[in-house]
MDAnalysis code that builds the backbone (N, CA, C; Angstrom):
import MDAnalysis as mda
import numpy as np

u = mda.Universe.empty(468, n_residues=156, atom_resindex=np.repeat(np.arange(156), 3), trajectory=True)
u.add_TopologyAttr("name", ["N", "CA", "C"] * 156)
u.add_TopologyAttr("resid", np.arange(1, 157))
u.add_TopologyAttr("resname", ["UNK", "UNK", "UNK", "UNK", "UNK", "UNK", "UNK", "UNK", "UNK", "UNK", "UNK", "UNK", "UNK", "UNK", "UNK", "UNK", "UNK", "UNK", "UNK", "UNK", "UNK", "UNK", "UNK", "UNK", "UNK", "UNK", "UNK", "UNK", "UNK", "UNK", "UNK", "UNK", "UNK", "UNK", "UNK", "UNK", "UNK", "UNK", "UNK", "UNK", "UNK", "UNK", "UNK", "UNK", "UNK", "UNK", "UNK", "UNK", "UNK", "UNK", "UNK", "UNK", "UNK", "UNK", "UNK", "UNK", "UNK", "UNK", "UNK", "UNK", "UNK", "UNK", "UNK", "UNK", "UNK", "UNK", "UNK", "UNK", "UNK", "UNK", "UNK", "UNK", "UNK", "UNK", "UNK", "UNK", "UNK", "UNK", "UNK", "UNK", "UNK", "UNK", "UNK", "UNK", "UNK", "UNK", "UNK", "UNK", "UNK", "UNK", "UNK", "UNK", "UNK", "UNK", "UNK", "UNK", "UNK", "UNK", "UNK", "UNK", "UNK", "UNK", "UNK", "UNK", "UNK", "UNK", "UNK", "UNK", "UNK", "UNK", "UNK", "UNK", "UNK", "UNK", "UNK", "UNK", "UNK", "UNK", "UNK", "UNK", "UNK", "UNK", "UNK", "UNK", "UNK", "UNK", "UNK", "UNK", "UNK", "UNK", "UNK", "UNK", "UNK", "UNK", "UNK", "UNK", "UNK", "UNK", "UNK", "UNK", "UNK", "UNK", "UNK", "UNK", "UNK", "UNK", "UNK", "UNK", "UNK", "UNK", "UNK", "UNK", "UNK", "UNK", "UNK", "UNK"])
u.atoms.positions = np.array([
    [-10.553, -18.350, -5.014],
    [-11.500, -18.010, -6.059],
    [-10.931, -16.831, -6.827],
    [-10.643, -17.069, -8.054],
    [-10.408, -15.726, -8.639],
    [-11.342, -15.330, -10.209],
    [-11.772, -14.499, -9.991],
    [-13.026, -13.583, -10.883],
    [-12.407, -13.194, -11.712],
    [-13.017, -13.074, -12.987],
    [-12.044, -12.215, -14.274],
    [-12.329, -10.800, -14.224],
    [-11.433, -9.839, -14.419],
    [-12.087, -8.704, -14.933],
    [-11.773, -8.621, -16.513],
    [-12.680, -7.821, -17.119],
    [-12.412, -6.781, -18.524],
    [-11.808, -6.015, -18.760],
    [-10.901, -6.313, -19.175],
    [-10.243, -4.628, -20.031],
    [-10.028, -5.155, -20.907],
    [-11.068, -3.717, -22.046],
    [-11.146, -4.141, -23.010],
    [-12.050, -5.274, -23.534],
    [-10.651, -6.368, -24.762],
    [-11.694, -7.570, -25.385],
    [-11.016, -8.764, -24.650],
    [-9.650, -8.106, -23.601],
    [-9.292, -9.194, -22.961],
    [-9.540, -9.800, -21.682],
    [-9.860, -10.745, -20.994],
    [-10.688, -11.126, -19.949],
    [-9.198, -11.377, -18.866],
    [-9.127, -10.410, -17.965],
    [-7.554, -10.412, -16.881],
    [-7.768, -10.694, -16.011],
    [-7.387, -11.785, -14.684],
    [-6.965, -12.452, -13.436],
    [-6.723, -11.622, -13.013],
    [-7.215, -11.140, -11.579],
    [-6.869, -9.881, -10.603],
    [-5.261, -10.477, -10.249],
    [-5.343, -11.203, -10.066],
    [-3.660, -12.245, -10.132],
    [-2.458, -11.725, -10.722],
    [-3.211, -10.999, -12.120],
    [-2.170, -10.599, -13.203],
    [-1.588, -9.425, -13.221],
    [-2.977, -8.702, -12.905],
    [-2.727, -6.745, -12.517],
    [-1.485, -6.709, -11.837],
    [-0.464, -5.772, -12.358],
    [0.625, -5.286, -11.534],
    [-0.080, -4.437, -10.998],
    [1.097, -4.068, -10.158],
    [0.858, -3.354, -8.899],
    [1.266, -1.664, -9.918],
    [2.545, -2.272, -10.693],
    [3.026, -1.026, -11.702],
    [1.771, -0.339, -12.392],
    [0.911, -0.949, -12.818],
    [0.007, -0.697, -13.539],
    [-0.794, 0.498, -12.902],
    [-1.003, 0.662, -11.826],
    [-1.679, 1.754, -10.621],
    [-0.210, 2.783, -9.673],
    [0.692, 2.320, -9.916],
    [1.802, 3.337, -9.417],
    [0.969, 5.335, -9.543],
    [1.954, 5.819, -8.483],
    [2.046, 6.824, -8.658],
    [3.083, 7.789, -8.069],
    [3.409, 8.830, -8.437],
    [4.481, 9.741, -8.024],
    [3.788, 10.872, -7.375],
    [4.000, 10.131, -5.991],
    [3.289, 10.683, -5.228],
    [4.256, 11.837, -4.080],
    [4.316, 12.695, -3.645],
    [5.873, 13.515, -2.977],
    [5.372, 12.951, -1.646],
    [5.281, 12.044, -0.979],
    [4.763, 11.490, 0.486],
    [5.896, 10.477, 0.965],
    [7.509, 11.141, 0.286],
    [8.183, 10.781, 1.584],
    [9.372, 11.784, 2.004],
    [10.145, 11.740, 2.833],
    [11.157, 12.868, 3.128],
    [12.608, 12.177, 3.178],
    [13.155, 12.785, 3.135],
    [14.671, 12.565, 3.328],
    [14.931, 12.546, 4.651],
    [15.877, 11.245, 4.473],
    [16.778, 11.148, 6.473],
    [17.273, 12.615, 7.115],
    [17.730, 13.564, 5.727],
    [18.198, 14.851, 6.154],
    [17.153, 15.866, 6.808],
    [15.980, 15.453, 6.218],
    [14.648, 16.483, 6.567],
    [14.487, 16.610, 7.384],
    [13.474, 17.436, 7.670],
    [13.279, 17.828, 9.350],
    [12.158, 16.945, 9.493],
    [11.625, 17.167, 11.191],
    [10.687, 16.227, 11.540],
    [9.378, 16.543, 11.709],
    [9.713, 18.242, 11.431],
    [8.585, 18.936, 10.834],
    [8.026, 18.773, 9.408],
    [8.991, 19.286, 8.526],
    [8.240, 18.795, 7.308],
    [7.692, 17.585, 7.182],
    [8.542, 16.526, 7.405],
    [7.688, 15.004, 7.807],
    [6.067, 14.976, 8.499],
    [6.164, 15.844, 9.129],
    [4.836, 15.858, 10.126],
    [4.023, 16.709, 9.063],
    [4.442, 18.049, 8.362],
    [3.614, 18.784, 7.288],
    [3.161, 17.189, 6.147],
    [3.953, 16.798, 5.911],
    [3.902, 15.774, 4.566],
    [2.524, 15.094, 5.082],
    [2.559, 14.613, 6.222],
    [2.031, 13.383, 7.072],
    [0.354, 13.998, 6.989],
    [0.364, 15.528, 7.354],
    [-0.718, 16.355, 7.512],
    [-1.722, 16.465, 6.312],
    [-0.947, 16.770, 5.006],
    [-1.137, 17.382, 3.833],
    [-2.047, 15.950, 2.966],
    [-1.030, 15.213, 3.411],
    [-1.845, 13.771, 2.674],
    [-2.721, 12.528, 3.293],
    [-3.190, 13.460, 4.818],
    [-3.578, 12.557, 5.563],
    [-3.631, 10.917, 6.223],
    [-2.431, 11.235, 5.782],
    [-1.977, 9.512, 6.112],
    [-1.208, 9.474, 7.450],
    [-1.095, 8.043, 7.378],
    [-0.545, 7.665, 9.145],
    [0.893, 7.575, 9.431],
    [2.182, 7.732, 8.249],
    [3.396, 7.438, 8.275],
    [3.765, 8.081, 6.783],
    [4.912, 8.501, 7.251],
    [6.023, 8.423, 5.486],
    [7.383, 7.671, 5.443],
    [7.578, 7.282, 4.299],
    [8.518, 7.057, 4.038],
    [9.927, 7.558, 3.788],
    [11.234, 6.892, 4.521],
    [11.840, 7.875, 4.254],
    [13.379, 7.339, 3.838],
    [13.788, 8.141, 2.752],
    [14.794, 7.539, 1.739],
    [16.528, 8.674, 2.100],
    [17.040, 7.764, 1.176],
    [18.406, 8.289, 1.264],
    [18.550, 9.171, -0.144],
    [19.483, 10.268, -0.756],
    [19.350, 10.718, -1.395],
    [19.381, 10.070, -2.685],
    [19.773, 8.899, -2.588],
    [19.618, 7.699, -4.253],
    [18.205, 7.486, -4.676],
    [17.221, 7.777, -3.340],
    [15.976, 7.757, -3.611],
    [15.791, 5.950, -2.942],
    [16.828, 5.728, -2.266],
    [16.372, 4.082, -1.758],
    [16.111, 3.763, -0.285],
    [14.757, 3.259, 0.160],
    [14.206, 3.364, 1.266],
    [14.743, 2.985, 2.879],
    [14.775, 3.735, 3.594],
    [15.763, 3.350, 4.564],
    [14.842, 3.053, 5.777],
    [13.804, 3.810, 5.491],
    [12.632, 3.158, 6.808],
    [11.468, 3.745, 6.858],
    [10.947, 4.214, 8.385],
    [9.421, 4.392, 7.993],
    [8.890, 5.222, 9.387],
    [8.755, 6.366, 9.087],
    [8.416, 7.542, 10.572],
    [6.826, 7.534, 10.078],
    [6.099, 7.321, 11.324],
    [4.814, 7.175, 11.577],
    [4.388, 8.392, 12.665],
    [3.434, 9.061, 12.128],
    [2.921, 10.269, 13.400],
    [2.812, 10.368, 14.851],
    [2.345, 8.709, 14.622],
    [2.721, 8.806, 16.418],
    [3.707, 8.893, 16.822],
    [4.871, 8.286, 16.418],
    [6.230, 8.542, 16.683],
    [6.606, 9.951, 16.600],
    [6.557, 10.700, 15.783],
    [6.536, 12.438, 16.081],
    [5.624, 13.203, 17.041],
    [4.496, 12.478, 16.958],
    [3.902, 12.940, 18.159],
    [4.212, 13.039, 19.783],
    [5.019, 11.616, 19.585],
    [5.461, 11.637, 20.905],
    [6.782, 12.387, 21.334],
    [7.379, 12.197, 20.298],
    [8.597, 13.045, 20.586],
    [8.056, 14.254, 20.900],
    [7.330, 15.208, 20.215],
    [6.832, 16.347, 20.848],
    [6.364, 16.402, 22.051],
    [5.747, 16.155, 22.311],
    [5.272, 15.583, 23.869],
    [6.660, 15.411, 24.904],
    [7.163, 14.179, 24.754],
    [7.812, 13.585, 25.688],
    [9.394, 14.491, 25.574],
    [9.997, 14.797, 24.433],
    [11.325, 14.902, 24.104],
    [11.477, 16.631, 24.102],
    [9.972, 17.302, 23.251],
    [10.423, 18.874, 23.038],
    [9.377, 19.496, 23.642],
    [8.854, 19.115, 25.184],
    [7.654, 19.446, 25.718],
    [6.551, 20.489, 24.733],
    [5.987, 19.754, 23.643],
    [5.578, 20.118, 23.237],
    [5.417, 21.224, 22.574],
    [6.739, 21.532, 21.921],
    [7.748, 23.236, 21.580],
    [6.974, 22.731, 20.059],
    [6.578, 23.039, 19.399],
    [6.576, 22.215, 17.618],
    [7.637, 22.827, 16.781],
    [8.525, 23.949, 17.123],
    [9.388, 24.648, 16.922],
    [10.618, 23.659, 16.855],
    [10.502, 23.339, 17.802],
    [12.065, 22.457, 18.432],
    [12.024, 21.132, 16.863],
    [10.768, 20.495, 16.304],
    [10.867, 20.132, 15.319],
    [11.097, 20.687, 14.044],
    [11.238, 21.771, 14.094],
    [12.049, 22.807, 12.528],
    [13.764, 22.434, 12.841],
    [13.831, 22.235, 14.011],
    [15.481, 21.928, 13.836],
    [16.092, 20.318, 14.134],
    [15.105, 19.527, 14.224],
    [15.465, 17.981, 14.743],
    [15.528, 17.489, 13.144],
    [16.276, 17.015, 12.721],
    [16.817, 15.473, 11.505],
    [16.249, 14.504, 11.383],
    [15.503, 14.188, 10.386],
    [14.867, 12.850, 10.370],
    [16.232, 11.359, 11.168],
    [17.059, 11.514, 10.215],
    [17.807, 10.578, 11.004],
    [18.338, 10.143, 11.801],
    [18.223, 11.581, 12.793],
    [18.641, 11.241, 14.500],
    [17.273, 10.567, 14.991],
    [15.991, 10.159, 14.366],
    [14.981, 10.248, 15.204],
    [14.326, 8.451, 14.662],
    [15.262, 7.994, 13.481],
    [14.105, 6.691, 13.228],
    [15.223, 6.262, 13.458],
    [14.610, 4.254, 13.096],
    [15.708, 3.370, 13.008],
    [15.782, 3.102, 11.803],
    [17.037, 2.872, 11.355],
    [17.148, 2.401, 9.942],
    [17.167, 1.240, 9.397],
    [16.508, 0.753, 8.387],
    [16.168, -0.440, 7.554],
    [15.331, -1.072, 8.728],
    [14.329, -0.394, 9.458],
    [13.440, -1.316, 10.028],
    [11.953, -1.905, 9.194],
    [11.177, -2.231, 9.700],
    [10.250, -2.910, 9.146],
    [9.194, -2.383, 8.080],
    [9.630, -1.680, 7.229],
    [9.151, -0.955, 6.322],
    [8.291, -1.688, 5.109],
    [7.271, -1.594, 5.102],
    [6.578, -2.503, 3.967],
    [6.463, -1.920, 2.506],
    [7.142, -2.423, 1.830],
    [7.014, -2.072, 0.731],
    [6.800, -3.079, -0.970],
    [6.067, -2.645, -1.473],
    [5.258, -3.358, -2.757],
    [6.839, -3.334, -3.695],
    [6.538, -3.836, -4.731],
    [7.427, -4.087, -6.182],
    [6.449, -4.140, -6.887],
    [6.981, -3.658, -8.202],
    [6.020, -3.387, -9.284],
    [5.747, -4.522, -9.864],
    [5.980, -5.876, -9.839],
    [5.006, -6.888, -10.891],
    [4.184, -7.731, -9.552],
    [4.120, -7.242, -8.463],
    [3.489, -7.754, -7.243],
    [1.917, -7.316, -7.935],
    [0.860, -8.928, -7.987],
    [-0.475, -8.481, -8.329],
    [-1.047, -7.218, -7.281],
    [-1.709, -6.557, -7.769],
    [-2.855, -5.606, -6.855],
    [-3.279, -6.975, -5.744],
    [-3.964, -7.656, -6.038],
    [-4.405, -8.502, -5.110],
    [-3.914, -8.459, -4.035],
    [-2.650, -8.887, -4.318],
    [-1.534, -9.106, -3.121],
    [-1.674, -7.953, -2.413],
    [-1.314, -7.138, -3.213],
    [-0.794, -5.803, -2.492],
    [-2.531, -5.040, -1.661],
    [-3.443, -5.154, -2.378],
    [-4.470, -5.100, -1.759],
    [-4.602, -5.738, -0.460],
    [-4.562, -6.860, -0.082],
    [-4.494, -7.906, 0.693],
    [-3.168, -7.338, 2.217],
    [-2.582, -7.262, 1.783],
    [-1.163, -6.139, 2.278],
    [-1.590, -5.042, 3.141],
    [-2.056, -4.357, 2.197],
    [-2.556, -2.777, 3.114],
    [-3.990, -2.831, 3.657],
    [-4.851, -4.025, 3.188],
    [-5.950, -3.650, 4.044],
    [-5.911, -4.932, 5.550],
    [-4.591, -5.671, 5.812],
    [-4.212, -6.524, 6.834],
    [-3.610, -5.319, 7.540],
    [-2.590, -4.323, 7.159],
    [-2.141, -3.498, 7.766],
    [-2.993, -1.734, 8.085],
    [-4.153, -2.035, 7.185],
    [-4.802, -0.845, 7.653],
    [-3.890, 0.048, 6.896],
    [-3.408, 0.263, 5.808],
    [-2.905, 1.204, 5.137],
    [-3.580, 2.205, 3.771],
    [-3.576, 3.248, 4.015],
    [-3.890, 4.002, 2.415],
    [-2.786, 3.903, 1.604],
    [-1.624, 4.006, 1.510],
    [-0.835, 4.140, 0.644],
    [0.736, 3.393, 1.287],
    [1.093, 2.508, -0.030],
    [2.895, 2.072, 0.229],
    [3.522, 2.560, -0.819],
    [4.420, 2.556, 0.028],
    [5.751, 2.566, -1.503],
    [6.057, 1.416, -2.288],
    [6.387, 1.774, -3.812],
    [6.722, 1.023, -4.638],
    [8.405, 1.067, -5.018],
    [9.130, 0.058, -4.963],
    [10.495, 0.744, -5.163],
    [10.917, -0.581, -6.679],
    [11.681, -0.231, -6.879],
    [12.318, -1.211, -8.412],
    [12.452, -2.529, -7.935],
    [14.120, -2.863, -7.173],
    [14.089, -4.030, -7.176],
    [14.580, -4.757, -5.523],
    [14.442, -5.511, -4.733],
    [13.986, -5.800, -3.391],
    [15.825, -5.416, -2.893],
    [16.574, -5.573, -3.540],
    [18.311, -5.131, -2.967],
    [18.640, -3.783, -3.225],
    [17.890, -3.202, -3.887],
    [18.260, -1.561, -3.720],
    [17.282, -0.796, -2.990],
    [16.156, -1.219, -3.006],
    [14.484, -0.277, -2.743],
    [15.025, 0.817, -2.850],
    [15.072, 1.081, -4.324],
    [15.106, 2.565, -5.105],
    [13.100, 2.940, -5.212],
    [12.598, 3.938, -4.792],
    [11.715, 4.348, -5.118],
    [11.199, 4.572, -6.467],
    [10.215, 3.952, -6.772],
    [9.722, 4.032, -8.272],
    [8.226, 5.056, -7.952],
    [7.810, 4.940, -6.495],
    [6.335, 5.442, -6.795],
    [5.394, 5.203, -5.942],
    [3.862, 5.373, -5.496],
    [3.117, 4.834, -4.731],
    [1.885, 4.220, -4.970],
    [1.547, 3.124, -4.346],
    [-0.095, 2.908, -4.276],
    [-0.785, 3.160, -3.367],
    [-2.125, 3.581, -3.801],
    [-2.653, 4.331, -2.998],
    [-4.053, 3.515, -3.412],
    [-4.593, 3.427, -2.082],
    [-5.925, 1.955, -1.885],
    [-6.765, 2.855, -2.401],
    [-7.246, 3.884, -2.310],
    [-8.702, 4.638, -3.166],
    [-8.477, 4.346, -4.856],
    [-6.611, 3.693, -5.468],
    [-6.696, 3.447, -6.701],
    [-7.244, 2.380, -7.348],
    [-6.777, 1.419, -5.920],
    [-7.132, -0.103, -6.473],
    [-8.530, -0.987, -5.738],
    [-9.001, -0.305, -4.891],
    [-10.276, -0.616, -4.010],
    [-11.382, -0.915, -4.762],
    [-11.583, 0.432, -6.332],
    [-12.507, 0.151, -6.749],
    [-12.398, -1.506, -7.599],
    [-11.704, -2.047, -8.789],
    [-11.477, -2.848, -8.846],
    [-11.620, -3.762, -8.005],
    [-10.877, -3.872, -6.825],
    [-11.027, -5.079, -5.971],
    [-12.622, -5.163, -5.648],
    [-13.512, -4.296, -5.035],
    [-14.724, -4.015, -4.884],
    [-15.479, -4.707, -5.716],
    [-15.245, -4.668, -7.379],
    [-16.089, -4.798, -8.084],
    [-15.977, -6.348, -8.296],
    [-14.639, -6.584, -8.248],
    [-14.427, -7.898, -8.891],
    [-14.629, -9.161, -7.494],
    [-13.604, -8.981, -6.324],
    [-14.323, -9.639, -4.999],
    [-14.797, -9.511, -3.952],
    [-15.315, -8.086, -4.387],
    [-16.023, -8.283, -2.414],
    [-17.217, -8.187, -2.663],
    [-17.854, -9.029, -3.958],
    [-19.730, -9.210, -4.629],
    [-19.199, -11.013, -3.920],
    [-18.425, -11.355, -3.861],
    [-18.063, -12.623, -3.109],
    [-18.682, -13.008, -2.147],
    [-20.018, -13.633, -1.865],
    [-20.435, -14.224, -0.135],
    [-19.571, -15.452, 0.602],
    [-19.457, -15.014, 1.332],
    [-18.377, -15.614, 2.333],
    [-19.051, -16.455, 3.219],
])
């Protein structure tokens, strides 16, 4: 089933909405070089569950999630949070693992559909699927309302 929305005098397919269209430049990822502290500050600051994390071209190499720092503190730096001012993002993830990430002419739909299967507030957006150069982020409080308005008045 797909509902029209308005913008404007033109009547648009949630189908159609890029994902570009809601981007943002958002600073919510770190460098492989970074520490695993700032990662954990980033993680703190924007209340989210993971960041992203790129090479200096700005192209995505994978994906450190809090629990994973959490545990390392725990298990690896008995709980020192210090010992993370000097640990490397890239001694600590795997690289090019399962990192989800949007493209900019991907409908909202989709990408809606995406992060609320994965329970996500925010992905990365990168240019094109052989470089994942970072272009930007979406962030579900942008596109929720839309989706809200247009299908979830939907009875199921």
């Amino acid at each position: 089933i797909t509902l029209p929305v308005t913008r404007g005098t033109r009547e648009m397919n949630l189908n159609e909405i890029p994902v570009k269209d809601y981007i943002k430049l958002s600073p919510i990822f770190a460098s492989e070089n970074d520490t695993l502290f700032n990662a954990l500050e980033i993680i703190r600051k924007f209340k989210i569950d993971g960041i992203t994390i790129i090479r200096d071209d700005y192209s995505i190499i994978g994906y450190l999630d809090r629990k994973k720092i959490i545990d390392l503190l725990k298990f690896s730096f008995n709980n020192d949070i210090n010992e993370l001012r000097n640990k490397k993002i890239k001694n600590y993830i795997i690289k090019y693992n399962s990192s989800i990430i949007l493209y900019p002419r991907m409908s909202i739909l989709d990408a809606y559909s995406i992060m609320k299967y994965f329970n996500l507030k925010v992905l990365p957006v990168a240019d094109v699927p052989w470089e994942k150069r970072i272009i930007g982020f979406l962030w579900m409080d942008d596109i929720l309302p839309i989706i809200k308005e247009n299908y979830l008045k939907i009875p199921v």
